[in-house]
C-alpha positions as CSV (number, residue, x, y, z in Angstrom):
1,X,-6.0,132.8,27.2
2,X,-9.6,131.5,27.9
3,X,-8.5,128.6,25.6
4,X,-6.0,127.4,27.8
5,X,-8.1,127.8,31.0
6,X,-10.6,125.8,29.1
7,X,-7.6,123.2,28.2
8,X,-6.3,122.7,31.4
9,X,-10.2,122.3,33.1
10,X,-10.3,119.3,30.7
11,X,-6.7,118.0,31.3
12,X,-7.8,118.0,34.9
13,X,-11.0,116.4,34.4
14,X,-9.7,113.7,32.3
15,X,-6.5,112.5,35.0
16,X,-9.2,112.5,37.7
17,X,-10.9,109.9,35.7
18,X,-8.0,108.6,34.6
19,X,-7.0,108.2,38.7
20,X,-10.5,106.8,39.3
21,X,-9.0,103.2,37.2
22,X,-10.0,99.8,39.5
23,X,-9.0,97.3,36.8
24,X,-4.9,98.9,36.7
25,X,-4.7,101.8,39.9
26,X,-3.1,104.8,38.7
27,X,-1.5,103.1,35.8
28,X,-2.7,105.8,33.3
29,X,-1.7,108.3,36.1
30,X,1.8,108.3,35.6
31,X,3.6,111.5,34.9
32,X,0.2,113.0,34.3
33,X,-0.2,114.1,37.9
34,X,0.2,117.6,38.9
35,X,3.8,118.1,40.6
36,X,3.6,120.2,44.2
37,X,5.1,122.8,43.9
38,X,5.9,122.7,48.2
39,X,5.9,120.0,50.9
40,X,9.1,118.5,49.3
41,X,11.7,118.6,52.0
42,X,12.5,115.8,54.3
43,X,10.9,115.3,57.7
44,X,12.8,114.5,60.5
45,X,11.5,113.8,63.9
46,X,14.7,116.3,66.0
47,X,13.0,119.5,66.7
48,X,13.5,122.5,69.6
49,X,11.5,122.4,72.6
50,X,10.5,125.3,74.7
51,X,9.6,125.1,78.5
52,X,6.2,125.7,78.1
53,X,5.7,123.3,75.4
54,X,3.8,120.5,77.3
55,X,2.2,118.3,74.4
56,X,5.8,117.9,73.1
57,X,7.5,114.1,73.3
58,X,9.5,115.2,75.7
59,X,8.3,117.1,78.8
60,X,10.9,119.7,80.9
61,X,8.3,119.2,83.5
62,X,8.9,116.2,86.1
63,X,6.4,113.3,85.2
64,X,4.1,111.5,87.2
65,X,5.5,109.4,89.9
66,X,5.4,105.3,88.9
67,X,3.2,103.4,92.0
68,X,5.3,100.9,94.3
69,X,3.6,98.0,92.8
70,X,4.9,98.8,89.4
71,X,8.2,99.7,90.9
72,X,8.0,95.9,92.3
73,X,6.8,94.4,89.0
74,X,9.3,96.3,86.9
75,X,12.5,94.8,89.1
76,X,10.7,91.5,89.6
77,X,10.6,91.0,85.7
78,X,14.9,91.7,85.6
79,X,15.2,87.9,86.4
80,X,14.9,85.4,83.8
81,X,12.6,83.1,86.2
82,X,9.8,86.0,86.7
83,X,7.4,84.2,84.7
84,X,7.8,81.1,87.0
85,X,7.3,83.5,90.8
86,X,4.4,85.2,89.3
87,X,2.7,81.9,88.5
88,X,0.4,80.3,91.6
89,X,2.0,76.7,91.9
90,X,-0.7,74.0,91.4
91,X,-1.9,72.3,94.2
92,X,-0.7,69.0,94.4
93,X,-3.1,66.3,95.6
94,X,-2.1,63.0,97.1
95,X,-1.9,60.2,95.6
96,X,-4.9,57.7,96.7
97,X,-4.4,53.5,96.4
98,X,-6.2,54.0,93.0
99,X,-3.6,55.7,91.8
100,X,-0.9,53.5,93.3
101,X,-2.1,50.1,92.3
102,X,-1.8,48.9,88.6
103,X,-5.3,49.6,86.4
104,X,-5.4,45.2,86.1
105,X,-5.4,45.5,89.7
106,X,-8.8,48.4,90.4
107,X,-11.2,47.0,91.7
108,X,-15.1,48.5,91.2
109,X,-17.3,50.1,93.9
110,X,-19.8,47.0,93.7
111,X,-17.7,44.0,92.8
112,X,-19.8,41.6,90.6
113,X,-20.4,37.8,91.3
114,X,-17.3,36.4,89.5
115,X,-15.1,38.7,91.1
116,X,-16.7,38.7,94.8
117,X,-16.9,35.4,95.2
118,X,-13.8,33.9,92.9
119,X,-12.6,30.7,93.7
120,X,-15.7,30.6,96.1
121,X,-17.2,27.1,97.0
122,X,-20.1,26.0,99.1
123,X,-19.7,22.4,99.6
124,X,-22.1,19.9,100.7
125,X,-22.4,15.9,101.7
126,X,-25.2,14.0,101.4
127,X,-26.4,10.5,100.1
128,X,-29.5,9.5,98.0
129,X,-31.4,6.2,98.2
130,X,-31.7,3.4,94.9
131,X,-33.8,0.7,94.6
132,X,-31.8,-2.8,94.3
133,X,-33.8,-5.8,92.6
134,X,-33.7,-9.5,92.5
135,X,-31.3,-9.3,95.6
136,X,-31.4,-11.0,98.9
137,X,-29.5,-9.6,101.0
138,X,-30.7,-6.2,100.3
139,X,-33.3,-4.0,98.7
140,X,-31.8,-0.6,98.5
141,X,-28.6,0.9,98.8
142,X,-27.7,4.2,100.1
143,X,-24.9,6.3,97.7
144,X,-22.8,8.8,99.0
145,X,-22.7,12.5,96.9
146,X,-20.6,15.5,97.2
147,X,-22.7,18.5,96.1
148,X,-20.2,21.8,95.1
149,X,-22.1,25.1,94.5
150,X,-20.1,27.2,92.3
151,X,-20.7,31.1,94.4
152,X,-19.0,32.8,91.3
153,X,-21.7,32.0,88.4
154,X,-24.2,29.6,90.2
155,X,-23.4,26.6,89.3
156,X,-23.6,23.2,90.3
157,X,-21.1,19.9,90.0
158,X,-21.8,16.1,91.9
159,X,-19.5,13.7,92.7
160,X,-19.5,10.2,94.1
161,X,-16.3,8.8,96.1
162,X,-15.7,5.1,94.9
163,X,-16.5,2.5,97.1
164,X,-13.8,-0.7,96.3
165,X,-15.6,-3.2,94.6
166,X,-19.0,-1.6,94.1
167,X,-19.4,-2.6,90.5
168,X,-20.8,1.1,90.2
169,X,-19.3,3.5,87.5
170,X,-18.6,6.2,90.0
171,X,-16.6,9.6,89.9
172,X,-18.4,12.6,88.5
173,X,-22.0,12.2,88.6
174,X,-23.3,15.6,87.7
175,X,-21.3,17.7,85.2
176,X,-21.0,21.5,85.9
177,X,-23.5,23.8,85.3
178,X,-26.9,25.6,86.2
179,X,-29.5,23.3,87.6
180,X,-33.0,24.4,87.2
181,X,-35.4,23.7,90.3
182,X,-38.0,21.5,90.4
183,X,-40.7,23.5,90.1
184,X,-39.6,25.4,87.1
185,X,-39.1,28.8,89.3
186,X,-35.5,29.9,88.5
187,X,-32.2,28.4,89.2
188,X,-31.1,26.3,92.3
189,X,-29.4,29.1,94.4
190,X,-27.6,28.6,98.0
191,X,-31.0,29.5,99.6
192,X,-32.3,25.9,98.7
193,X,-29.1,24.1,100.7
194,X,-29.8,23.3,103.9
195,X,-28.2,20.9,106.7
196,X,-31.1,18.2,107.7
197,X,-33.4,18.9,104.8
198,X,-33.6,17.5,100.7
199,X,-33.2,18.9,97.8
200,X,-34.5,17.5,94.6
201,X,-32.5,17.9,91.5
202,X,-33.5,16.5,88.5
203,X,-35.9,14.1,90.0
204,X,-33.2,12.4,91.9
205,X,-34.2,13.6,96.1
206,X,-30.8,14.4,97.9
207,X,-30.8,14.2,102.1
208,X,-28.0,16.8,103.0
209,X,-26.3,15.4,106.0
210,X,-23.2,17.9,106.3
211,X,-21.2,20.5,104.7
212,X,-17.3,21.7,105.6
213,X,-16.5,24.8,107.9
214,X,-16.4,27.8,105.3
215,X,-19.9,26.9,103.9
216,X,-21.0,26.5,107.4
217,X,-18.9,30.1,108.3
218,X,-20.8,31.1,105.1
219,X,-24.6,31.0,106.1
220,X,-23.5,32.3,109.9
221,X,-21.8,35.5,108.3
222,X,-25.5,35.7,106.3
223,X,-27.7,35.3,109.8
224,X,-28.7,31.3,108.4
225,X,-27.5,29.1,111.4
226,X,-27.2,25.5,109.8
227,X,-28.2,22.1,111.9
228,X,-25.3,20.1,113.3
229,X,-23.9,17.5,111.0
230,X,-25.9,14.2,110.5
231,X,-23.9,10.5,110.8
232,X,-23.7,9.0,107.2
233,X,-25.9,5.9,107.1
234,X,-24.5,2.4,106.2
235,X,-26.8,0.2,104.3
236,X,-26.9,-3.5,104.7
237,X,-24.6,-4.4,102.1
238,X,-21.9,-2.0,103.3
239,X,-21.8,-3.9,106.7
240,X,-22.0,-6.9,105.4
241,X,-18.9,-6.2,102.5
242,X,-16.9,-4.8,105.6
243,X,-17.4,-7.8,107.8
244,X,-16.6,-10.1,104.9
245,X,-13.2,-8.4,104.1
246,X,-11.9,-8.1,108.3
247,X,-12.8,-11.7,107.8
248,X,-10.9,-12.8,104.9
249,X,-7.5,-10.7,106.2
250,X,-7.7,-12.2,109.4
251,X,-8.6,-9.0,111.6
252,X,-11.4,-11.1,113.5
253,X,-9.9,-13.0,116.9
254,X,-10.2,-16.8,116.5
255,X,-12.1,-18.8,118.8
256,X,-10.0,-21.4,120.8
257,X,-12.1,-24.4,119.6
258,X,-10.8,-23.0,115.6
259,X,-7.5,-22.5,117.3
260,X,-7.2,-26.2,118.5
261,X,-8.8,-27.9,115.8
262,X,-6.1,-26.2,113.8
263,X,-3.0,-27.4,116.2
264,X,-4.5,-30.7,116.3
265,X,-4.3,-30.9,112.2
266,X,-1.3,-29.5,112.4
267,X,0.2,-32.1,114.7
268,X,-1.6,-35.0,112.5
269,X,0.2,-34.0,109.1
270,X,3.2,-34.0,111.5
271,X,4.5,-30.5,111.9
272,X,5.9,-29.6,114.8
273,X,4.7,-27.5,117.2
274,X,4.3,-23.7,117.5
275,X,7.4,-21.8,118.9
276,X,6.5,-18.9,121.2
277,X,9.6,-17.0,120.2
278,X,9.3,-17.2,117.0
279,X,5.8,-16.2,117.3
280,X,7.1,-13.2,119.8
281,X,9.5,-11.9,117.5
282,X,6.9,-11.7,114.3
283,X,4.1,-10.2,116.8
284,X,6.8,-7.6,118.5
285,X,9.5,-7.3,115.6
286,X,11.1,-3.5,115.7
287,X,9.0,-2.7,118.8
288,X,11.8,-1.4,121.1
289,X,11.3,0.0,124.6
290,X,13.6,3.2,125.3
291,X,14.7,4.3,129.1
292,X,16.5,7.2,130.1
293,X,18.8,6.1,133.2
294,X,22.0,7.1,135.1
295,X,24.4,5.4,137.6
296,X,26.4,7.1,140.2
297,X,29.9,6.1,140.5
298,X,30.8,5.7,143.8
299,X,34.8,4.8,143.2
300,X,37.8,7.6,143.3
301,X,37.4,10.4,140.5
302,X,34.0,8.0,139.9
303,X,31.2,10.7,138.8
304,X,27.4,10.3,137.6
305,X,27.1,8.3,134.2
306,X,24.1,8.9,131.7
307,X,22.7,5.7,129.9
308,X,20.3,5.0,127.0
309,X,19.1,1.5,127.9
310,X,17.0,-0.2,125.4
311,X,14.7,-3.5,125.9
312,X,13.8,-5.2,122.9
313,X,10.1,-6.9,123.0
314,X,11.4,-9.2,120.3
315,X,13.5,-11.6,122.7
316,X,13.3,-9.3,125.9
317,X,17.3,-8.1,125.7
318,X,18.4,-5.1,126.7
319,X,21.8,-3.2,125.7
320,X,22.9,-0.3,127.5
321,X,24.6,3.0,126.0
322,X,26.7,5.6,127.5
323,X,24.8,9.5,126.7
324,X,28.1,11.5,126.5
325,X,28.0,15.1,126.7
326,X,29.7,17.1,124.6
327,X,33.1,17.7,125.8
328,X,33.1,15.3,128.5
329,X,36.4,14.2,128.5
330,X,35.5,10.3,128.3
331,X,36.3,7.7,125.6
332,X,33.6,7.8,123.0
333,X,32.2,4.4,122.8
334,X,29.3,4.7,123.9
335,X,28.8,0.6,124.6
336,X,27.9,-0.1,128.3
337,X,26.5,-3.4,128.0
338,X,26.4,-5.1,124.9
339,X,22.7,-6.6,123.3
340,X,21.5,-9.4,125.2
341,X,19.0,-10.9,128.5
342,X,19.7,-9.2,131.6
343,X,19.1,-11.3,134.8
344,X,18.0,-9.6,137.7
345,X,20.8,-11.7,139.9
346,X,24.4,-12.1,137.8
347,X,27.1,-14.0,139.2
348,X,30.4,-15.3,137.4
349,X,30.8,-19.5,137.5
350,X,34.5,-20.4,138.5
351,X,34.9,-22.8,135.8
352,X,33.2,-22.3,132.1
353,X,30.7,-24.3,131.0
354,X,29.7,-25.1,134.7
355,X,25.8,-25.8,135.6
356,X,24.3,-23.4,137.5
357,X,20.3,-22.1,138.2
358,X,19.7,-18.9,136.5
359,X,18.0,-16.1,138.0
360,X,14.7,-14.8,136.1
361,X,15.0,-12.1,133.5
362,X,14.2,-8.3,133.5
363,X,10.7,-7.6,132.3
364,X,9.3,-4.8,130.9
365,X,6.9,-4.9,134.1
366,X,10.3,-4.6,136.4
367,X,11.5,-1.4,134.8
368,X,9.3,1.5,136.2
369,X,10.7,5.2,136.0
370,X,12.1,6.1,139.9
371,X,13.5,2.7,140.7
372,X,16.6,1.0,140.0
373,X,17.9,-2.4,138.5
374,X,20.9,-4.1,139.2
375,X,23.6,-4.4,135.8
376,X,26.0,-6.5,137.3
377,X,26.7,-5.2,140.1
378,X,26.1,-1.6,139.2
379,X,22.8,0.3,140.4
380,X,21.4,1.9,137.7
381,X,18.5,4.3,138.0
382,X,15.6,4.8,135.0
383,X,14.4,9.0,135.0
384,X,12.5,9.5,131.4
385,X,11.0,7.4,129.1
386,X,10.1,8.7,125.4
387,X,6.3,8.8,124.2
388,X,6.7,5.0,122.2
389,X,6.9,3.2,125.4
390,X,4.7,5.5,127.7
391,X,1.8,5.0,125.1
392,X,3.2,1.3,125.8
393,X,3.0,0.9,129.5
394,X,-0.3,3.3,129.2
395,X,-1.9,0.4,127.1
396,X,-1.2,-2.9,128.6
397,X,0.1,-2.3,131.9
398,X,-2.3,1.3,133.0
399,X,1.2,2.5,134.3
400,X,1.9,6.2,133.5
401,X,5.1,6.6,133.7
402,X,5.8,10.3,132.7
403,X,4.5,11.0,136.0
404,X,7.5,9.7,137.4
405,X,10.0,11.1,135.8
406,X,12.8,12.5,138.0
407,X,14.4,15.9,137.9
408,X,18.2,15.3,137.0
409,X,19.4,18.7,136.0
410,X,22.5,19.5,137.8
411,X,22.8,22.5,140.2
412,X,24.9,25.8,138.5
413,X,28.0,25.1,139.8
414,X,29.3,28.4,141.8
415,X,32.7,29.5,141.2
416,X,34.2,31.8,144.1
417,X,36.4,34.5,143.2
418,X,39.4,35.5,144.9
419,X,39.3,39.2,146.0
420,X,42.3,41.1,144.8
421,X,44.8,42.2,147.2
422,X,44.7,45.4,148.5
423,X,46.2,48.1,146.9
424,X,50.4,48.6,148.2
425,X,50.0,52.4,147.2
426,X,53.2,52.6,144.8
427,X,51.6,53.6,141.6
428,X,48.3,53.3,140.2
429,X,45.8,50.8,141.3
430,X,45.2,49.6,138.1
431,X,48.2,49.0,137.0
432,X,48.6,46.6,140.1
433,X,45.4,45.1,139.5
434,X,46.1,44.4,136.0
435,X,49.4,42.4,137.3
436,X,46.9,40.1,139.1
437,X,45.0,39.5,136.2
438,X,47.7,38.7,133.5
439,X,51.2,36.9,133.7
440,X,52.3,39.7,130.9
441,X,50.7,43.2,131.8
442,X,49.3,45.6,129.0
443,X,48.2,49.2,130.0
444,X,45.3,49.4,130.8
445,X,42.6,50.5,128.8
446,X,41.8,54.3,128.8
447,X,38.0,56.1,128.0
448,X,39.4,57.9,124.9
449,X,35.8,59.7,124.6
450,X,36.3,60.9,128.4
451,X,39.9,62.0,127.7
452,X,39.3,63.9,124.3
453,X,36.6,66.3,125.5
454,X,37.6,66.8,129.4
455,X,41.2,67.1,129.0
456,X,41.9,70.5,130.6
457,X,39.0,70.7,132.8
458,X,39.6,71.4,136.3
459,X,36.5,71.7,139.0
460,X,37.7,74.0,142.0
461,X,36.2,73.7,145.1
462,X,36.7,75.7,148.6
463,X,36.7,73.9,151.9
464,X,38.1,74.4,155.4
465,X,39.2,71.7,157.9
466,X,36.7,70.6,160.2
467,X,38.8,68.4,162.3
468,X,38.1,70.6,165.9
469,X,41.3,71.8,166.4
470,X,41.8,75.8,167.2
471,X,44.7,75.6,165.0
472,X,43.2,74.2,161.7
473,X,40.0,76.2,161.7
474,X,41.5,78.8,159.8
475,X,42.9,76.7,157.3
476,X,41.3,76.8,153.9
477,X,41.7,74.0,150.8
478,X,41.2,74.1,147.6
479,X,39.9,70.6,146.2
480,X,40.4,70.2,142.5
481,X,38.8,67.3,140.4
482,X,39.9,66.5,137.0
483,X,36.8,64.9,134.9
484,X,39.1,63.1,132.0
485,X,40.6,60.7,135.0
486,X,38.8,61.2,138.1
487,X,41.5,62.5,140.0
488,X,41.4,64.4,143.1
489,X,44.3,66.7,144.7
490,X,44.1,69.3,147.4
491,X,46.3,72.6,147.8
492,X,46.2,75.1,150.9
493,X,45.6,78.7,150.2
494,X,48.2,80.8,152.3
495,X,46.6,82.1,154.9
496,X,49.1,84.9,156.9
497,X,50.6,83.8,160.6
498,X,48.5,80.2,160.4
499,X,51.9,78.8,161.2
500,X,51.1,75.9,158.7
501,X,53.0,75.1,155.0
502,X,51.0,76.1,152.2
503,X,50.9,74.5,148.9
504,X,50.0,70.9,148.4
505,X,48.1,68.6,150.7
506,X,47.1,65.9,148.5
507,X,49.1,65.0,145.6
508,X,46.6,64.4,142.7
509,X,45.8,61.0,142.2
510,X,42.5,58.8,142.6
511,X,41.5,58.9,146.1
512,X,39.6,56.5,147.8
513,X,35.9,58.1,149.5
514,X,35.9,56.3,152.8
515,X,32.2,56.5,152.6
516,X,31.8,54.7,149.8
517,X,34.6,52.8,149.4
518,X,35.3,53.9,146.0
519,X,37.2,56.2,144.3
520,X,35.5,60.2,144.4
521,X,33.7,60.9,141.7
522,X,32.2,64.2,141.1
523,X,28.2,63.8,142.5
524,X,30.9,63.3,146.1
525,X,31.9,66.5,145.7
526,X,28.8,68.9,146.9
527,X,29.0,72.3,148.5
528,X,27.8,71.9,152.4
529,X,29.3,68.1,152.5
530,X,32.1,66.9,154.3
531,X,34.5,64.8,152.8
532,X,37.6,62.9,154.4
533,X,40.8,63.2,152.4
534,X,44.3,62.5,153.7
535,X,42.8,61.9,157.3
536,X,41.5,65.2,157.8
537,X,37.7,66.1,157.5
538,X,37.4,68.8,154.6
539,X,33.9,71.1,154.5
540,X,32.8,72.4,151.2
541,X,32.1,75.8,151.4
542,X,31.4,76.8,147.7
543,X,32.7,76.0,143.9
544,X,33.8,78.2,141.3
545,X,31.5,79.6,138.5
546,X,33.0,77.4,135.6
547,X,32.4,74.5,138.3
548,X,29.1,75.6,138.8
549,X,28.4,76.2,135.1
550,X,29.9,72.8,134.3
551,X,27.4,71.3,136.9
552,X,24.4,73.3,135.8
553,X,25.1,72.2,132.4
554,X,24.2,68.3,133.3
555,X,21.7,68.2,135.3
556,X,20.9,64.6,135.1
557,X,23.8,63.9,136.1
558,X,24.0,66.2,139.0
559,X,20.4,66.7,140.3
560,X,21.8,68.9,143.4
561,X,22.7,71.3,140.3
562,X,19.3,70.8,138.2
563,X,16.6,74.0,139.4
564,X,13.2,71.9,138.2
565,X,14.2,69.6,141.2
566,X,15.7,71.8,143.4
567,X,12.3,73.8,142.6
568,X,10.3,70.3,143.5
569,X,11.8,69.8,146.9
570,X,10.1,73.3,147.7
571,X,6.8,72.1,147.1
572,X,6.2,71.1,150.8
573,X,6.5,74.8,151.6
574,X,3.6,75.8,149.4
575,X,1.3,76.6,152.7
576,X,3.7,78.5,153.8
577,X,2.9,82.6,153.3
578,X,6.8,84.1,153.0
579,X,7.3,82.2,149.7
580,X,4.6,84.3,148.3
581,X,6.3,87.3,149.0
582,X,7.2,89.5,146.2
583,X,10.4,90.9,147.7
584,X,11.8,87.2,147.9
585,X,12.4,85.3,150.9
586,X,15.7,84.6,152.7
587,X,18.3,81.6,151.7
588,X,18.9,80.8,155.6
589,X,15.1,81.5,156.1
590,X,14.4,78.6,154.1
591,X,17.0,76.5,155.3
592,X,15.2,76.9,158.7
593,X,11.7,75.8,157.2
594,X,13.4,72.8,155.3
595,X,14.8,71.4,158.2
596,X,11.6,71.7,160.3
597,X,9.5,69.9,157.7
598,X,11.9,67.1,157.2
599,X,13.0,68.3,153.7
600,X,16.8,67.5,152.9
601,X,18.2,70.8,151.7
602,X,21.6,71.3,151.0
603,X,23.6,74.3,150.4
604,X,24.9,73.3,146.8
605,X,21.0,73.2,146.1
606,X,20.2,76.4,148.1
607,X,23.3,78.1,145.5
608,X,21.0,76.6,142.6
609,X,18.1,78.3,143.7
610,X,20.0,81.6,144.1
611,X,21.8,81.2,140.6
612,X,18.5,80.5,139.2
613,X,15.6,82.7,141.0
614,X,17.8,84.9,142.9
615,X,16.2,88.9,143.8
616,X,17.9,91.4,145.3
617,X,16.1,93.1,148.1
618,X,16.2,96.7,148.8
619,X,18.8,96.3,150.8
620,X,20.9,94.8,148.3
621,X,20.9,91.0,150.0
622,X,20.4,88.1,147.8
623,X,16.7,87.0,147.9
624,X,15.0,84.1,146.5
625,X,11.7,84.2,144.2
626,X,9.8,81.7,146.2
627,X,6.1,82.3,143.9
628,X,8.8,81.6,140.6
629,X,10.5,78.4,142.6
630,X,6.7,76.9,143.4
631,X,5.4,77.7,139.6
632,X,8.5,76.0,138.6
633,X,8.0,72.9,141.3
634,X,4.6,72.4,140.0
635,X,3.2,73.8,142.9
């Protein structure tokens, strides 16, 4: 027995070195291991629970109570778009002009030179003086320069304008670029420019004598004020070149001893001798004199005719043009007088052909704007002239003759209108006036707007005859006005032993207002007024609530119904100590005070006041809120 103890000790001791394995785990280990002998069965994770058992998974006891917030979070996270409520939305800036414009398009905080000052020029004129030699008639000659400083990189370009027949290569005299200064201190800059003053470039000394408006606009925006521009000078040869040229094209006026000598050679060689027309129509060719002129015709049916008369300078003859207007009802040829001379006397000979002393010519010192000339037999006056012959007169005769232009605009001619005849009173008036208008009637137009939303309102008011009779004073009317055609009609309320018939008074139609002289409308109809309709003097004594509710309702339209203004009539009463009384103050009570100031009150206004700031007094009487009514005034 001791052998087997001492067996098994070493069985055991060897499979726990065996187990100890790190290069194969365990492998030596199988089926060597000691089987448990309990522990076998099967866990499961169902048991029994007991009321007291508290640390069990699932507690008899009621469990803690979940906080509102989780409550919230747990139903907010049911929707699908939790995620997106529970995140903060971004804030979203707006968009500057960086962002908007295109990045080729940015332009930097401090713009440099080429960008600042692009397409930037700072121009200047001046000349420079050359030595001639081994001439006579000069010994130096001034040459115009055009200096250009480039503002974008600094640098500077020269040209010379060409002078005809200079014998000068001219053009581009200095070629683009940086120009050092004289003195060997840095580069020619726009400080060194300056109107009046020289600039030496190169060795060659430059007089500025000008420069355009933006270089001038230039040095004033930078506090430099510039001297005024200088005259260009004109050396000796320029004068004398100038001279020679007016010379050789004729432009100098010929002395009459030249002119005769030249007839007089002329005349020996045996031509013959100038023509004065011929020599007026090559000195005035094309040069036309243009008058604006009209003649009253005088005849039956005659009326006023507009010309266009024209004087030719060439050969002094005129011709004469109708100005038609448009729609004028005349034959359109527009030839009054045909092109030729114009005597200022005409008179038919009985025979052709016959001898007879003709009177003088129209000259262009005859026709003067605000008198007439005669066309044979017809007076015709001159009005307007156009600029070509006003710069004419100006210059040879000193005769300004826009200054006497006349004012031939005709007067608007005033069409009177026939009144319409009265109205027969069969039907509607505008159906009869309609008749006047047309030879084949048509309805007449209705205000479909008007007649779709009123259609079935019906303004009631109450009124009693005022006509001074004892036996109408009892009588009562009811006025009803029907907004979707403006029609009026009256009924009589029965009123018990009046000994009058009751129904109708006024059928309903439009009825004239004898005040106005034009049909009723609805501002005529206010309560406290007196209207005339049928010949009898009706009094408004009040309206119905839908009519005063339909009033109320427009109060532009109807200010007697609008409380602000109502309110701002009773500002003149704001010195007055019963409006400030809290139990309200009496509608009579102020009718009193309004007509003792001067202020027109009526009752329809007096009912707005009530409708709108009425009290009732301890009494039970209708009081008005006068503090409300002067808060509400403006008071």
């Amino acid at each position: 027995g001791s052998s087997f103890c001492g067996g098994d000790a070493f069985l055991v001791s060897a499979m726990t070195a065996l187990g100890k394995s790190s290069s194969i785990p365990a492998l030596m280990k199988l089926g060597t291991a000691i089987p448990k002998l309990e522990g076998n069965h099967k866990k499961s994770s169902f048991s029994f629970l007991q009321p007291n058992d508290v640390g069990s998974a699932v507690n008899v006891y009621h469990p803690q109570t979940a906080s509102q917030q989780a409550i919230d979070y747990a139903v907010a996270m049911q929707k699908p778009s939790w995620r997106l409520s529970a995140t903060a939305p971004r804030e979203e800036l707006r968009p500057t002009a960086e962002d908007i414009l295109p990045k080729n398009m940015h332009h930097p905080k401090i713009s440099p030179a080429w960008l600042k000052h692009d397409k930037q020029v700072l121009r200047f004129y001046g000349f420079f003086q050359e030595a001639v030699t081994e001439r006579p008639d000069e010994n130096c000659r001034k040459r115009n320069v055009v200096l250009m400083y480039m503002m974008e990189d600094g640098t500077i370009s020269m040209t010379e304008p060409k002078v005809e027949n200079s014998g000068i290569p001219q053009g581009q005299f200095l070629k683009r670029h940086r120009v050092p200064r004289d003195d060997g201190k840095g580069m020619v800059g726009p400080d060194d420019f300056r109107v009046g003053q020289e600039i030496t470039l190169y060795g060659r000394v430059y007089h500025l004598t000008g420069c355009d408006r933006f270089t001038r606009w230039f040095y004033e925006e930078n506090g430099i004020e510039l001297e005024n521009d200088e005259m260009l000078p004109v050396d000796d040869w320029s004068k004398s070149y100038k001279l020679q040229k007016v010379t050789e094209k004729g432009g100098l006026p010929q002395s009459t001893h030249a002119a005769d000598q030249k007839n007089i050679a002329k005349y020996a060689l045996g031509a013959p001798p100038v023509d004065k027309k011929f020599t007026q129509f090559l000195l005035n060719d094309r040069k036309v004199l243009r008058f604006k002129a009209f003649w009253d015709d005088i005849t039956p049916y005659g009326a006023r005719v507009y010309f266009n008369l024209h004087y030719y300078l060439a050969d002094n003859t005129m011709e004469i043009n109708e100005a038609h207007s448009r729609n004028s009802g005349r034959y359109p040829s527009p030839v009054f007088m045909k092109r030729g001379p114009l005597h200022k006397k005409n008179h038919p000979n009985c025979v052709p052909g016959m001898l007879s002393a003709e009177a003088p010519l129209y000259c262009p010192e005859d026709l003067k704007v605000g008198q007439s000339i005669d066309v044979w037999g017809r007076t015709v006056t001159l009005f307007d002239v156009d600029d070509f012959t006003q710069k004419f007169y100006k210059e040879y005769l000193g005769l300004d003759q826009k200054s006497r232009c006349i004012d031939v605009s005709e007067k608007p001619i005033k069409h009177i209108k026939l009144n319409p005849p009265p109205h027969s009173g069969i039907g509607k008036e505008e159906d009869s006036l309609i008749s006047c208008q047309m030879i084949m009637p048509k309805a007449p137009k209705v205000d479909l707007e008007k007649l779709m939303v009123m259609t079935g309102e019906v303004l009631r008011f109450e009124a009693k005859m005022v006509n001074g009779l004892p036996e109408d004073s009892m009588r009562q009317m009811v006025i009803a006005y029907y907004p979707h055609d403006d029609e009026v009609a009256v009924f009589e309320i029965p009123v018990r032993n009046s000994g009058h018939w009751v129904g109708k008074f006024a059928d309903k139609r439009r009825i004239k207002n004898p005040d106005t002289r034009k049909n009723f409308r609805l501002i005529d109809l206010v309560v406290g007024k007196t209207v005339m309709i049928a010949g009898q003097p009706l009094q408004i004594t009040r309206a119905d609530e839908h009519c005063l509710q339909f009033l109320e309702a427009r109060p532009h339209e109807f200010p007697h119904a609008d409380p602000v203004a109502c309110a701002q009539k009773m500002t003149a009463f704001k010195g007055e100590p019963e409006m400030l009384d809290p139990n309200g103050i009496d509608p009579d009570r102020i009718k009193q005070l309004a007509a003792s100031m001067g202020v027109p009150l009526i009752d329809h206004e007096i009912i707005t006041l009530l409708r709108k700031f009425g009290v009732e007094s301890l009494d039970g009487k209708p009081m008005i809120d006068g503090n409300r009514v002067l808060q509400v005034g403006g008071a």
